[in-house]
C-alpha positions in Angstrom: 0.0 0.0 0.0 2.6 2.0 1.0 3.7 2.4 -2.7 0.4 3.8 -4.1 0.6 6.3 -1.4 4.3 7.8 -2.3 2.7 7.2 -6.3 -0.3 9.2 -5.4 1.9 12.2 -3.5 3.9 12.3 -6.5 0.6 12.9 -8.3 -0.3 15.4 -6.1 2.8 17.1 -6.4 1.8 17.8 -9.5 -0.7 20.0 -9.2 0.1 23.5 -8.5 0.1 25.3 -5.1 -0.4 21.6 -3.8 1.4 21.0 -0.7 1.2 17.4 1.1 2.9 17.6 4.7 2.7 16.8 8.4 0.3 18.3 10.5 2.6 19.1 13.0 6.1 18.1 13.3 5.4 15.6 16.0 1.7 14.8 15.0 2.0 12.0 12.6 -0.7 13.4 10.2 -0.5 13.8 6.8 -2.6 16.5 5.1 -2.8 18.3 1.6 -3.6 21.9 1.5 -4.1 23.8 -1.1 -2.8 27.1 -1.2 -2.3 27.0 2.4 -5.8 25.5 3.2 -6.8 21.8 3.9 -8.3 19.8 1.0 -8.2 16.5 2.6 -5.7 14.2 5.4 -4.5 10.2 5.2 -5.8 8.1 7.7 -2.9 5.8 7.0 -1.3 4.5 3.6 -4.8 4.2 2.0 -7.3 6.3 2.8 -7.8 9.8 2.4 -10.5 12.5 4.3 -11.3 14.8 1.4 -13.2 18.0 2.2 -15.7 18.7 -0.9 -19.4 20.4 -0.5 -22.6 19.1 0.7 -24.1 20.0 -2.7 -21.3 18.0 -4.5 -21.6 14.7 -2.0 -25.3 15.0 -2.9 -25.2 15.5 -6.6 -22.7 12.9 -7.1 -24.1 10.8 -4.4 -21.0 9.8 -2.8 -20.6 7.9 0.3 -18.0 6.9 2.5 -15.8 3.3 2.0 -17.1 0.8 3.7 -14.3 -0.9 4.7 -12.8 3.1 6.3 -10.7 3.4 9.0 -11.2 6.9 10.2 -14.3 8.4 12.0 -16.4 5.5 11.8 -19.6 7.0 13.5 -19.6 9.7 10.5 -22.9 9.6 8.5 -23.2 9.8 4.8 -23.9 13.0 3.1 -21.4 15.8 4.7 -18.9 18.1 3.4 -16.2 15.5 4.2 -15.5 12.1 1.9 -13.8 9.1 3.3 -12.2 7.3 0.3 -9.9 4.4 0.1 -7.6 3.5 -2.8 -5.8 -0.1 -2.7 -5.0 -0.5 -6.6 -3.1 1.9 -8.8 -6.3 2.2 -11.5 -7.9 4.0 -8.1 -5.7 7.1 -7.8 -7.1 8.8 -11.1 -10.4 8.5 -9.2 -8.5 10.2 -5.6 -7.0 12.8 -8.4 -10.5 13.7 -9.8 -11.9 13.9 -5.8 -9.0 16.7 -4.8 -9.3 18.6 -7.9 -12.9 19.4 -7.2 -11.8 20.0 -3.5 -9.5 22.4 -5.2 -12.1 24.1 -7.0 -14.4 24.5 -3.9 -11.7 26.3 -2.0 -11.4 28.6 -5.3 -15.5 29.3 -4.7 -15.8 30.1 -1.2 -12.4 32.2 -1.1 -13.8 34.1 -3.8 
């Protein structure tokens, strides 16, 4: 797993004014911002937290995984997207997510 995770950094390193770092130097976190704002965090090598809209998650009618790891009692339907990824043909999908995380920190910071 660990390699799709350092393939889909690379990815994401990609994109301009993406940034994927700690949380805090000794708060073993991961998160991607965009320019300077959170987009989404790793709950370990294979799951992402992705912060879209409410209108998106409903339009698109996304859910979380299933089989998540991370905030288990959260319900369907928020601003926030739990996704895993555990092949490589998974990560254009995780791409696709951030970018329109991207785009709704463009909205409301306009």
């Amino acid at each position: 797993m660990m390699k799709l995770c350092k393939k889909l950094i690379a990815k994401l390193r990609e994109i301009p004014d993406v940034d994927v770092h700690l949380w805090k130097p000794d708060y073993p976190l991961v998160v991607i911002d965009y320019k300077g704002q959170e987009i989404a965090h790793f709950h370990g090598n294979n799951e992402l937290d992705i912060r879209l809209s409410k209108d998106i998650v409903k339009r698109d009618e996304l859910t979380h995984a299933v089989d998540r790891v991370g905030h288990l009692s959260r319900k369907n339907g928020g601003r926030w997207l739990i996704v895993r990824f555990t092949r490589e043909p998974h990560l254009e999908q995780i791409v696709r997510f951030l970018e329109m995380a991207i785009e709704v920190r463009v909205r409301e910071s306009a």
